[in-house]
C-alpha positions in Angstrom: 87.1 85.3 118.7 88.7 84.6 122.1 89.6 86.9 124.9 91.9 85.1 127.3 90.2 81.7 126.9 86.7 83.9 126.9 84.8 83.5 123.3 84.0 87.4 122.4 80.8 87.7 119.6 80.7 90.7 117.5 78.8 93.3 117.9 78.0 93.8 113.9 77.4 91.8 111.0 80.2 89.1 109.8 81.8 91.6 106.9 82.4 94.4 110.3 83.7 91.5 112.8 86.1 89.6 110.4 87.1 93.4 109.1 86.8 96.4 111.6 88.7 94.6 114.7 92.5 95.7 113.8 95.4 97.5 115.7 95.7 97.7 119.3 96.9 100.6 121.0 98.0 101.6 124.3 98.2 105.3 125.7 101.2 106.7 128.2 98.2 108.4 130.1 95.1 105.9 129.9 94.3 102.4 130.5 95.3 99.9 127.8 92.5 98.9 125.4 93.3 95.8 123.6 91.0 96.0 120.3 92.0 92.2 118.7 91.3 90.2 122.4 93.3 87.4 120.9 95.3 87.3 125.1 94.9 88.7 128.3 96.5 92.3 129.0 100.2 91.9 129.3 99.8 93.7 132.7 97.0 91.2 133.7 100.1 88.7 134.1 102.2 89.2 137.4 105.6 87.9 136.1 104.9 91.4 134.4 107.7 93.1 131.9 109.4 90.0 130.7 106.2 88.5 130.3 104.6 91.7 128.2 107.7 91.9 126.0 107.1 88.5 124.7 103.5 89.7 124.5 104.8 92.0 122.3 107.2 90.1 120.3 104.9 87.5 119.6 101.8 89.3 118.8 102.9 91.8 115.8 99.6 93.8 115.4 100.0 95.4 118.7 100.9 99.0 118.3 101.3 101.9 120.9 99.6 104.5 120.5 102.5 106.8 120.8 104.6 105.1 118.4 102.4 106.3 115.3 104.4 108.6 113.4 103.0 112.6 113.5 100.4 113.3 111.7 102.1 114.5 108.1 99.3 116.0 105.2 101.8 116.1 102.7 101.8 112.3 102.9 98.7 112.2 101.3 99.3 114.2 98.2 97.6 117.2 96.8 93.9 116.8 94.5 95.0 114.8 91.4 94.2 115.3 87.9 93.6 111.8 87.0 92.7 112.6 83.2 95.2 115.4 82.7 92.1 117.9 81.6 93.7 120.4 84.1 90.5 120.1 86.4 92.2 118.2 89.3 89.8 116.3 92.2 88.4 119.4 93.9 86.8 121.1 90.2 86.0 118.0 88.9 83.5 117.0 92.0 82.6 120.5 92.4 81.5 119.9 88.2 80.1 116.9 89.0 77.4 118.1 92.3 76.9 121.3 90.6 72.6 121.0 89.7 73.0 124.4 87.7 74.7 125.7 85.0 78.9 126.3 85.6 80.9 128.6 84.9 84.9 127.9 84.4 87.5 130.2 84.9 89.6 131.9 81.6 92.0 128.7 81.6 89.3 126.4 81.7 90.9 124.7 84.6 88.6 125.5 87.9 84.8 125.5 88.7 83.9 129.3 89.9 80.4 129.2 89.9 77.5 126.8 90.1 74.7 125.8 91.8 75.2 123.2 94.8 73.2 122.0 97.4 75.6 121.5 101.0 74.0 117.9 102.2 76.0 118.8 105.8 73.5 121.9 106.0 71.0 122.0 103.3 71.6 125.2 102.2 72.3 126.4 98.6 75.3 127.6 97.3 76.5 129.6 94.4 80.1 130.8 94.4 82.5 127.7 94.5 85.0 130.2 96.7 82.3 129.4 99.6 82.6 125.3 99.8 85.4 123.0 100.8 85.7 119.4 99.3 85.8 117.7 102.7 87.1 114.2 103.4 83.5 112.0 105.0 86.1 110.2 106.8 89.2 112.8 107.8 92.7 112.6 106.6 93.9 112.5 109.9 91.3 110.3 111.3 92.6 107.4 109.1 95.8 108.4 109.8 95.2 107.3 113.4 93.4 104.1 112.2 96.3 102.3 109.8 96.6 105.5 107.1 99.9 105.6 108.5 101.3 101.9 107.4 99.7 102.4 104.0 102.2 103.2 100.9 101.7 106.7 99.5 100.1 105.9 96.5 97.2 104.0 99.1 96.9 107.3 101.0 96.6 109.8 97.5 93.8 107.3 96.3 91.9 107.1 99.9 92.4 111.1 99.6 91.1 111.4 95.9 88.3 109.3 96.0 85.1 110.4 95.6 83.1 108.5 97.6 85.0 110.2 100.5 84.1 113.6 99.6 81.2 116.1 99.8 81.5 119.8 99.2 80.1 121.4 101.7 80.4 125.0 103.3 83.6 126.1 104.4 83.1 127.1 107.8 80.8 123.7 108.6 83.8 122.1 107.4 86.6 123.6 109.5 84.2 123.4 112.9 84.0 119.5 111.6 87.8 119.4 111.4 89.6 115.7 111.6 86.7 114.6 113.9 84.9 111.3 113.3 81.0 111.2 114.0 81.0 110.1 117.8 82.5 113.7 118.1 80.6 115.5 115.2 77.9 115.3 113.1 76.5 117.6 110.2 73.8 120.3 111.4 71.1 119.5 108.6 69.9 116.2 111.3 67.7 114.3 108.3 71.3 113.8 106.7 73.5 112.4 109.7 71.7 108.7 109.2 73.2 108.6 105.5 76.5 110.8 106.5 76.9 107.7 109.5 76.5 105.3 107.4 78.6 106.2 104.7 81.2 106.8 106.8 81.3 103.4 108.3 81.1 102.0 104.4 84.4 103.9 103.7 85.8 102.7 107.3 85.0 98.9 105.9 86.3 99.6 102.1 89.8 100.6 103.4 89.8 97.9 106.4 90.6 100.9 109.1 91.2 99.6 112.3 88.7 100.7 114.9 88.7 99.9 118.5 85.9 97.3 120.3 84.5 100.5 122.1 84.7 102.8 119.1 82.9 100.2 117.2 79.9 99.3 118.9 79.9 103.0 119.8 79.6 103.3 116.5 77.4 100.9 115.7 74.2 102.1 118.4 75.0 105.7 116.7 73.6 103.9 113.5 70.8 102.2 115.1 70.1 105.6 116.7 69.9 107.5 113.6 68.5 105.1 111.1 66.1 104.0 113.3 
């Protein structure tokens, strides 16, 4: 990869450099940070706006950062009920974890009780009413990351797949919000080396585009906590 003339190596594995380098965005309120390196900064040039329009024009991947659409959850659909047994994403996995014996409510259609251990704090739970099905990697967070040029039926399957999703304890859950794991990471600390790691395998799966710095950030928080 080249960077104004200058050859840039990756700071992961082949599969992360050939995948994980994607948009580029630019803030109103910070510096640029051109995540592809494929030219110099528009800016860098001193023949200056003519020249970054054609920058722009020629180089289609560049996006600015405030030209992503808001943030919409509705895009993403509500927990589907792929096999139309009336238990949709959230009571099937919460069927699936529980290690105990569950109880269903009248209808037959939601998980009430059970017996699941929360890997974000390694504690026990027993009333389903307690956990959230949280998204590893955040609704949101992809959102900001290429979600938004997927088609709809892209973003209800990234929200309804399982991989993505732990139940855990509500209120772990909420503090966690849309943040990815340079900003948070679970309390139970013998689980963050998995919960990193399995993050970044969901980050490669659906080819989210990360920045240079978010990546190798990303990368020594790995090496930090799988060490």
């Amino acid at each position: 990869m080249f960077n104004g003339g200058n050859l840039i190596h990756p700071t992961t594995d082949s599969e992360i450099s050939s995948r994980c380098h994607g948009i580029q965005t630019r803030t109103k309120t910070s510096s640029a940070r051109w995540q592809i390196g494929l030219t110099p900064k528009p800016t860098d040039n001193p023949r200056g706006g003519a020249w970054e329009l054609l920058f722009f024009l020629i180089n289609p991947l560049v996006v600015l950062a405030e030209n992503i659409p808001n943030y919409d959850r509705e895009l993403f659909g509500r927990w589907a009920d792929e096999d139309r047994n009336c238990l949709n994403t959230r009571h099937e996995m919460l069927a699936e974890l529980s290690t105990g014996l569950i109880h269903y409510s009248a209808n037959g259609c939601r998980v009430v009780k059970g017996r699941w251990l929360d890997p974000y704090t390694d504690q026990i739970f027993r009333e389903s009413s307690d956990l959230d099905i949280d998204h590893l990697v955040p609704l949101y967070w992809a959102w900001q990351r290429g979600a938004w040029v997927w088609s709809n039926d892209m973003r209800k399957k990234f929200s309804n797949d399982r991989r993505n999703l732990f139940a855990v304890d509500d209120g772990v859950n909420r503090a966690k919000s849309a943040d990815g794991p340079l900003d948070w990471l679970p309390p139970h600390e013998e689980f963050r080396c998995q919960y990193v790691s399995r993050f970044w395998r969901i980050v490669l799966t659906y080819e989210l585009k990360v920045s240079h710095e978010e990546n190798h950030a990303m990368e020594q928080q790995r090496k930090s906590l799988c060490n």
